[in-house]
C-alpha positions as CSV (number, residue, x, y, z in Angstrom):
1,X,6.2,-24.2,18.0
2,X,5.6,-27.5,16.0
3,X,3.3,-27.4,13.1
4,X,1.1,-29.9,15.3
5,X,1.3,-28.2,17.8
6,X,-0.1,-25.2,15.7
7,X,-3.2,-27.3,14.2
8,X,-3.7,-29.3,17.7
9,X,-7.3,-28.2,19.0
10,X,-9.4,-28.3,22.1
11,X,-12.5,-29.8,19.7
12,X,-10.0,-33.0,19.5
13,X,-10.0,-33.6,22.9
14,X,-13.4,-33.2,23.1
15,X,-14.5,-36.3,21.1
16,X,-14.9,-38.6,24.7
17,X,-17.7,-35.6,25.0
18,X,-19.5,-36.0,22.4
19,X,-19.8,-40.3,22.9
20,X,-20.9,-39.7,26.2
21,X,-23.4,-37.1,24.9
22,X,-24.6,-39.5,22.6
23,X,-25.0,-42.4,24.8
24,X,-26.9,-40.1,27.0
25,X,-29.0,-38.6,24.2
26,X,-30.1,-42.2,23.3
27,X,-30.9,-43.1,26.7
28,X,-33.3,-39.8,27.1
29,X,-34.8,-41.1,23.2
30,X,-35.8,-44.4,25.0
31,X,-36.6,-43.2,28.1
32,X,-39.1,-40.3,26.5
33,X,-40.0,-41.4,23.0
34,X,-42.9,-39.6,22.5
35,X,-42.7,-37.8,18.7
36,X,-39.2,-37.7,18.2
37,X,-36.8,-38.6,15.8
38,X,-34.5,-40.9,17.6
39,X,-31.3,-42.5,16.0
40,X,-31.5,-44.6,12.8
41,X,-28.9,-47.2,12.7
42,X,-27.2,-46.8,9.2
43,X,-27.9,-42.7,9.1
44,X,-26.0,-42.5,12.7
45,X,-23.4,-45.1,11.3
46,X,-23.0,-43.1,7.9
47,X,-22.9,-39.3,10.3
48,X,-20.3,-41.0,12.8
49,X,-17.7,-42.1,9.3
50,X,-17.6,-38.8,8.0
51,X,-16.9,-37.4,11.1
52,X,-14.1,-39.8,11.4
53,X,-13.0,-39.0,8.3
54,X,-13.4,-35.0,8.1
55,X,-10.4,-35.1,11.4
56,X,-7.8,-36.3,8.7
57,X,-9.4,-34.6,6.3
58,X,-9.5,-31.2,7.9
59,X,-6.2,-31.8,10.0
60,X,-4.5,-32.0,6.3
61,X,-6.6,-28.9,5.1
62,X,-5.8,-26.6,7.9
63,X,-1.9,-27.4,7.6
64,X,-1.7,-26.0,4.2
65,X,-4.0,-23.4,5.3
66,X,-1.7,-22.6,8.5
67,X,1.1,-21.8,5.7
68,X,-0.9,-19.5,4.0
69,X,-2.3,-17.5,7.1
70,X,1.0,-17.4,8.2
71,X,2.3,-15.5,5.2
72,X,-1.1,-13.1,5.6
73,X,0.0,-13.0,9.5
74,X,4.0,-11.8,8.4
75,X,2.3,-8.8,6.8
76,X,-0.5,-7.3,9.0
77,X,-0.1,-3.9,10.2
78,X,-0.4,-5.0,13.9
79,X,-0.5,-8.6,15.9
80,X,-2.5,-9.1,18.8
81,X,-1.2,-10.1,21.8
82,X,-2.8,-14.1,22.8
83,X,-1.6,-13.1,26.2
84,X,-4.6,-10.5,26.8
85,X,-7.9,-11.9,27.3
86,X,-9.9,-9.0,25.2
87,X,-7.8,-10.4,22.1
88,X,-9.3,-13.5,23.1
89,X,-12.8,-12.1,23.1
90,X,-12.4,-10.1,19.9
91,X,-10.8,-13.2,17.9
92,X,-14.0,-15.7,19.1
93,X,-16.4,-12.6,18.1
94,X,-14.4,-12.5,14.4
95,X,-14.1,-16.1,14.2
96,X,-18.3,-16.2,14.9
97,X,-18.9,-13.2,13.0
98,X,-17.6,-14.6,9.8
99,X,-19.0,-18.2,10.2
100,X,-21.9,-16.7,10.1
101,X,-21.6,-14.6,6.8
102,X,-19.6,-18.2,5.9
103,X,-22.6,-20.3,6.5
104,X,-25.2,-17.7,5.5
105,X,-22.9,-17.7,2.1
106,X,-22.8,-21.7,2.1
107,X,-26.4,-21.6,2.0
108,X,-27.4,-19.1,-1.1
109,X,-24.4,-20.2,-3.2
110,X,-24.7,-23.5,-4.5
111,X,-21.3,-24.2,-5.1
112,X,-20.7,-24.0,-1.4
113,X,-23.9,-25.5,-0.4
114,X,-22.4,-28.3,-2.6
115,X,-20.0,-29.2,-0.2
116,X,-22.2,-28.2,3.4
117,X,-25.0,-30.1,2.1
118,X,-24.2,-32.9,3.6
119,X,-24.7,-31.7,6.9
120,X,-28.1,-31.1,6.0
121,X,-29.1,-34.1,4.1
122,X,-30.1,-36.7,7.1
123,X,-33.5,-36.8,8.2
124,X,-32.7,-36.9,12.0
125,X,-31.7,-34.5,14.2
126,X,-29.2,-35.6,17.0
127,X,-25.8,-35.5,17.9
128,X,-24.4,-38.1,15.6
129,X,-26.2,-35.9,12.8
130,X,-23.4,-33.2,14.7
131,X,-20.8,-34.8,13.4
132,X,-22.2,-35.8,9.9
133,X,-19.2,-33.4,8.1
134,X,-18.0,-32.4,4.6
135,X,-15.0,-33.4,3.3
136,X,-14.5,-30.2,1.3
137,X,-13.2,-27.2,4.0
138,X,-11.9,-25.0,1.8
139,X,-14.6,-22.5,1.9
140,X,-15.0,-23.0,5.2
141,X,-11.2,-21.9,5.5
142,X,-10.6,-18.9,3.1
143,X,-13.7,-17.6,5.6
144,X,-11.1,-16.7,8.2
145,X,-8.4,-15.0,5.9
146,X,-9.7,-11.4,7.2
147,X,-8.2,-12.3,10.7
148,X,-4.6,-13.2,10.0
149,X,-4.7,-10.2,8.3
150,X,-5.3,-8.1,11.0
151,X,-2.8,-9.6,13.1
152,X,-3.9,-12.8,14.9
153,X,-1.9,-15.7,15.2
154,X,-3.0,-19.1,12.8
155,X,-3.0,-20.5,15.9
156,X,-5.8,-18.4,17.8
157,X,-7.5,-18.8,14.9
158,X,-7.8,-22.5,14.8
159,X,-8.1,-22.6,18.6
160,X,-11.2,-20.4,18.3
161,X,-12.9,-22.2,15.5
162,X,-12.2,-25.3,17.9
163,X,-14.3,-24.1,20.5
164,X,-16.8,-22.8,18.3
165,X,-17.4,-26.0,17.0
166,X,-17.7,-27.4,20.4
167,X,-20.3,-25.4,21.5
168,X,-22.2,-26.1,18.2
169,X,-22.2,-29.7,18.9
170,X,-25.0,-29.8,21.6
171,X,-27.3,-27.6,19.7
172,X,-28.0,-30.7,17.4
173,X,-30.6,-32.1,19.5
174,X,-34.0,-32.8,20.4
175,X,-34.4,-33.6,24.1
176,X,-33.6,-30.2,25.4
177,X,-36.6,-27.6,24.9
178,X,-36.6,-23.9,24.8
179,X,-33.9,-22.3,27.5
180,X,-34.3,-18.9,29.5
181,X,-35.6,-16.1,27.5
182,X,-32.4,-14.2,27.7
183,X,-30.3,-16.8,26.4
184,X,-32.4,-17.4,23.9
185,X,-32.0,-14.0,22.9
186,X,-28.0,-14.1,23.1
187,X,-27.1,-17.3,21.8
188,X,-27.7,-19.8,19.4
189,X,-29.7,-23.0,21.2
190,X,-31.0,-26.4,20.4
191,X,-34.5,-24.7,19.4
192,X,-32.8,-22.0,17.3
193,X,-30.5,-24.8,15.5
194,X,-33.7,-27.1,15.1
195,X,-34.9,-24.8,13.2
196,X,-32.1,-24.1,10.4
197,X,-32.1,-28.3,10.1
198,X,-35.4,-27.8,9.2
199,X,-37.0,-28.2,5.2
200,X,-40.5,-26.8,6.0
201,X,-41.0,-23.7,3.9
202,X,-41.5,-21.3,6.9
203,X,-38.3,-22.4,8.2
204,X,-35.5,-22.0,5.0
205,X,-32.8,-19.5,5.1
206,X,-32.6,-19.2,8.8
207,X,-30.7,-19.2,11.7
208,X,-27.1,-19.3,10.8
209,X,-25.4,-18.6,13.9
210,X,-22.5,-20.5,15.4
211,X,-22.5,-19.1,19.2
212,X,-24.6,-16.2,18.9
213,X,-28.1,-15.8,17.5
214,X,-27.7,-12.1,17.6
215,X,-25.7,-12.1,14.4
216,X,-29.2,-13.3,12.7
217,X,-31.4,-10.9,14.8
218,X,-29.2,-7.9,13.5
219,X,-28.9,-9.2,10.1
220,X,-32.4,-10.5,9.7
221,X,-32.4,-14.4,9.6
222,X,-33.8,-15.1,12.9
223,X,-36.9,-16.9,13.0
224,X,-38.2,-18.8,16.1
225,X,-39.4,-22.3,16.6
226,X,-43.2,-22.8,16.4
227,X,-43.4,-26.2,15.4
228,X,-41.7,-29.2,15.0
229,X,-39.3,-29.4,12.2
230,X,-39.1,-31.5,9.4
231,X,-35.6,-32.7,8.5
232,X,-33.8,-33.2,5.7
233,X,-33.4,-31.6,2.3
234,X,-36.7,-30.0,0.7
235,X,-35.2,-33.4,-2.1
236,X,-33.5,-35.7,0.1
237,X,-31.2,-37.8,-1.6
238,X,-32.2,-41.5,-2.1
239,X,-28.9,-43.0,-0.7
240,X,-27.0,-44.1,2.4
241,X,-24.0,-44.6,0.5
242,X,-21.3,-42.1,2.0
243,X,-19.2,-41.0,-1.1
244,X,-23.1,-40.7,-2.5
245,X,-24.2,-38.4,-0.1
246,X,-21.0,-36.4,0.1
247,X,-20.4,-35.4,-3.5
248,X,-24.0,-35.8,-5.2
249,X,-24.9,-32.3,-5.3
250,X,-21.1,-31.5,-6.8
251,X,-22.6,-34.1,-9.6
252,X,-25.8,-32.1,-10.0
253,X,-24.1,-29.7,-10.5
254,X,-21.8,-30.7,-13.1
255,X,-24.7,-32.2,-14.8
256,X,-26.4,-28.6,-15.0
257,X,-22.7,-26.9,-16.0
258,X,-23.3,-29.2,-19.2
259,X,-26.8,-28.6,-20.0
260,X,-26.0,-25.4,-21.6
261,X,-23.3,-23.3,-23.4
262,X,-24.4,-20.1,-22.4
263,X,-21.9,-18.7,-20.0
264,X,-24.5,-16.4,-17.9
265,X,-26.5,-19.3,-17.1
266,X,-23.4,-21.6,-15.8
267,X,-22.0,-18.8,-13.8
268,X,-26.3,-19.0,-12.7
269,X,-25.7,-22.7,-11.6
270,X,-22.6,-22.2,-9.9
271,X,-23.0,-19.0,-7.5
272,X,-26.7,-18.7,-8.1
273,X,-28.7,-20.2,-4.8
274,X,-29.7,-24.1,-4.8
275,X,-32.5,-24.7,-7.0
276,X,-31.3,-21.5,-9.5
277,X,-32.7,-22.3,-13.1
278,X,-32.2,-19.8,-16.0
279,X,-35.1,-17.3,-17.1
280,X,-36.2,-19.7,-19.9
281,X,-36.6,-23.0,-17.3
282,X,-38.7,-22.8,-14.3
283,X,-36.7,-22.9,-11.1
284,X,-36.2,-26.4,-9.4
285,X,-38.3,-25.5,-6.1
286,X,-37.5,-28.7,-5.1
287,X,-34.2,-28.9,-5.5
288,X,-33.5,-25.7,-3.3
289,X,-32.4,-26.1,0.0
290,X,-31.0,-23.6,2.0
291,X,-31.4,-24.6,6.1
């Protein structure tokens, strides 16, 4: 097997998908624009280039992360067989399982949230905002270490996260409402994913799911949509430069690494939560955002 063919996912084909998703989403906007959002030309144009970008991006990341899995994968006690569908079940439970403790982690460590910020940081929830990704995936890639580990193949793994990301797409939206009560319960929905987008006080820190809500129901991040969300950070970013909204929190950082000497307070600033502020200076309330 090529090394393409070993980082080649379903989410790439999927990209026709996701235009015609779009075109319809703005047709339903125009057709029913009664108190949403909408599309913003410059924020859609900004969220469709870095998701152009992050498929190079990424594609580069996961082929040296494919070498490195693979040397995990050599030494596990046991491989899984692709061939049987309830390794296919248990691989997309692990690979949702840990996106979850990933993005919960992304969102209460502010070096991480440094680089998932930008997913957060438009104002408008719709599927161009979908595809509004980081160009930093490294986090997002030692995450799934645990499963070569145990025995699955680099390429499950990426094929998984492929279709997880797929079904995450169409939860960024507005013109579907709340489903059936029992998928609701099970999975994670447009409602549910409005929500974690959301900056409104009531709504921080929740929601984290990929497929399932249930990991947030056991684990006690589930809250349900009551009202309309506000969207954005809790201190949005005064810029529609991309490079800006990219790496501007890794500069905030940096600037708060050199405000002080003491070593406690910059291992604070670096796996503290956003908005962390050492016992002597008030914490930046403002500057915390955690979706």
């Amino acid at each position: 097997m090529t090394l393409w063919e070993q980082i080649d996912q379903p989410v790439t084909y999927a990209i026709p998908f996701f235009i015609l998703a779009m075109v319809l989403e703005i047709a339903a906007l125009r057709a029913h624009p009664e108190d949403r959002g909408g599309y913003e030309k410059v924020d859609a144009r900004n969220s469709l280039i870095m998701g152009a970008v992050s498929i190079f991006v990424s594609g580069a990341a996961k082929l040296a992360a494919l070498l490195g899995y693979a040397a995990l994968y050599t030494h596990a006690p046991w491989q899984l067989d692709p061939r049987n569908p309830l390794s296919w079940v248990a691989v997309v439970l692990g690979v949702d399982l840990l996106w979850y403790a990933y993005h919960r982690t992304s969102h209460r460590v502010r070096l991480v949230w440094a680089a998932h910020q930008v997913h957060h940081n438009s104002r408008y929830f719709n599927y161009a905002t979908a595809l509004r990704q980081k160009w930093n995936p490294w986090f997002e890639l030692l995450a799934w270490t645990p499963l070569p580990l145990l025995g699955v193949p680099p390429w499950m793994i990426f094929t998984a996260w492929s279709f997880n990301l797929i079904y995450q797409f169409w939860v960024h939206t507005e013109t579907i409402g709340k489903l059936p009560r029992w998928y609701e319960f099970i999975f994670n929905t447009p409602s549910h994913h409005r929500v974690h987008h959301a900056s409104d006080p009531d709504y921080l820190d929740r929601n984290y799911g990929g497929i399932l809500i249930l990991w947030d129901r056991i684990f006690g991040t589930f809250q349900a949509e009551t009202f309309r969300p506000t969207y954005g950070l809790t201190k949005n970013i005064d810029s529609t430069n991309v490079l800006t909204l990219q790496y501007y929190e890794f500069g905030a950082l940096w600037r708060d690494l050199r405000s002080t000497r003491r070593g406690r307070d910059r291992l604070g600033y670096i796996f503290g939560p956003p908005g962390w502020r050492p016992a002597d200076r008030p914490p930046d309330l403002e500057a915390r955002r955690a979706g």
